[in-house]
C-alpha positions, 0 to 999 in steps of 0.5 A: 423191602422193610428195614429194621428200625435200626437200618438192619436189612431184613436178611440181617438177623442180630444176636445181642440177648444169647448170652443172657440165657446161656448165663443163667441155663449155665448158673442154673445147671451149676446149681443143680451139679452142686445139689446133685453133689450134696446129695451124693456126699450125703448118702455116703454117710452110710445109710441102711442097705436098701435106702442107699440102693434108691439114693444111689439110683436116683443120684445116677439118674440124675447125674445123667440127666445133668450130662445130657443136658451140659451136653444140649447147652454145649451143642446150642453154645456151638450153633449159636457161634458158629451157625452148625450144629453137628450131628453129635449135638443135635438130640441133646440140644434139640431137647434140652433147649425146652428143658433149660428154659425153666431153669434159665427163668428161676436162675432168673428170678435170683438175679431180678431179670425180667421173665420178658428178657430171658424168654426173649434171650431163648427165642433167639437161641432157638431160632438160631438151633432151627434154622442150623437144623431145619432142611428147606421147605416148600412155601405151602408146607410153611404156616404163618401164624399171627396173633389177632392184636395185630389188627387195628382195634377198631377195624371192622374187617373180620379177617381171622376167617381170610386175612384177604379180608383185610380193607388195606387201610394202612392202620395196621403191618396186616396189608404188608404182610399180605404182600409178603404172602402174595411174594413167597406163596406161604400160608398165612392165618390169623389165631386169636388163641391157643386152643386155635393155634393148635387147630390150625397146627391140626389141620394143615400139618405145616412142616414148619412154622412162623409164629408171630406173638409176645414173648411168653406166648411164643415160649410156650407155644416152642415147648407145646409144639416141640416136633415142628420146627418154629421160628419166633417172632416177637411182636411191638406192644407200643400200646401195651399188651393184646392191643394194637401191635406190630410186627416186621414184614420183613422180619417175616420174610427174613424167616421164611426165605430162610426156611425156604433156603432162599439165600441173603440179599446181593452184597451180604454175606452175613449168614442170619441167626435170630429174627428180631423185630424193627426198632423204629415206628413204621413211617408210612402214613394211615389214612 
């Protein structure tokens, strides 16, 4: 079975990134408490009788709408250190995840942090809330999706209609990732955009997802598709964006034996929170 570039075994799910948009999620709603504040101390100032009703109005709702989402960050802290998520917590966080993430991003921004690094940190947040919430799926009620850049640029093979369409010429992670489909017996497709993702979404009405792609498009499609369950998988752009990329099988296989409730390897008792992508090249040759 593949291993991770740094020897992690496809079971093992690392979490170095969690804390970069806890930081900034946590920063952001501080500054929205102080606004709330302000706003508040300003309206005590006496304001004419029927205008002092809409800011009161609106300072509550916003203080709810803080609370709630203090109360989603506090249930994502807890499932990413302890791997449960009560029932108490799982609506706010479930929620507020989607909703932090604009917030993490322009908390961002004052910082100089990438939008690739904190929309990373949130994929792994996420994953790490899907599998503590998702129940175990049968393989034909889980659908892949894969990005079409994972094929060979050059490859003559058409395999956005069948991936079995695929020549096996090792140039590319797509003939692994049929062995992987062949193994577990999950569906695997080939989008070569959004508008076919949510086609794809349409029509099979997976109950839940392994999606392959960059960052960004990963944390879009999580806040497009908020009633299915999906376990992001960043991909490897060693020739830059949209061209030649790569993914882990086992990476692959790691999410899905976990929504499958497949447990961990023999000997590894480790209980796995974030699918995270190889860190060295692949070693098999091309020919």
């Amino acid at each position: 079975m593949p291993r991770a570039r740094d020897g992690t075994p496809p079971n093992k799910i690392s979490t170095p990134r969690k804390r970069v948009f806890f930081a900034l999620a946590a920063g952001g709603l501080l500054l929205l408490g102080l606004a709330v504040g302000i706003a508040w101390f300003l309206s005590a100032r006496r304001p004419p009788a029927l205008a002092r009703y809409w800011v009161v109005g609106l300072e509550t709702a916003a203080g709810l709408f803080l609370v709630f989402l203090i109360l989603g960050l506090a249930g994502l802290i807890r499932v990413a250190l302890t791997g449960k998520l009560p029932a108490f917590f799982r609506r706010p966080s479930l929620l507020a995840g989607s909703i932090l993430l604009p917030i993490a991003r322009f908390s961002g921004r004052l910082f100089g942090l990438s939008r690739e690094l904190i929309e990373g940190s949130f994929i792994e947040v996420h994953n790490r809330l899907v599998l503590a919430s998702v129940t175990r799926k049968l393989p034909r009620r889980i659908l892949v999706l894969l990005p079409h850049c994972l094929q060979w640029i050059k490859c003559p093979f058409k395999i956005t209609i069948d991936l079995e369409n695929c020549g096996r010429c090792r140039k590319c992670d797509i003939y692994q990732l049929i062995e992987v489909q062949h193994d577990l017996g999950v569906k695997f497709h080939v989008a070569t955009g959004g508008g076919q993702a949510r086609r794809l979404l349409a029509d099979f009405r997976p109950e839940a997802v392994v999606a392959v792609a960059c960052e960004r498009e990963l944390a879009e499609g999580i806040q497009d598709v908020n009633k299915i369950p999906v376990v992001a998988v960043p991909n490897e752009r060693p020739e830059g964006y949209c061209r030649n990329t790569r993914v882990d099988p086992g990476a692959i296989r790691a999410a899905l034996g976990l929504l499958m409730g497949v447990p961990p390897s023999a000997g590894n008792g480790d209980t796995p929170d974030q699918v995270t992508p190889r860190q060295e090249a692949d070693t098999a040759s091309c020919t």
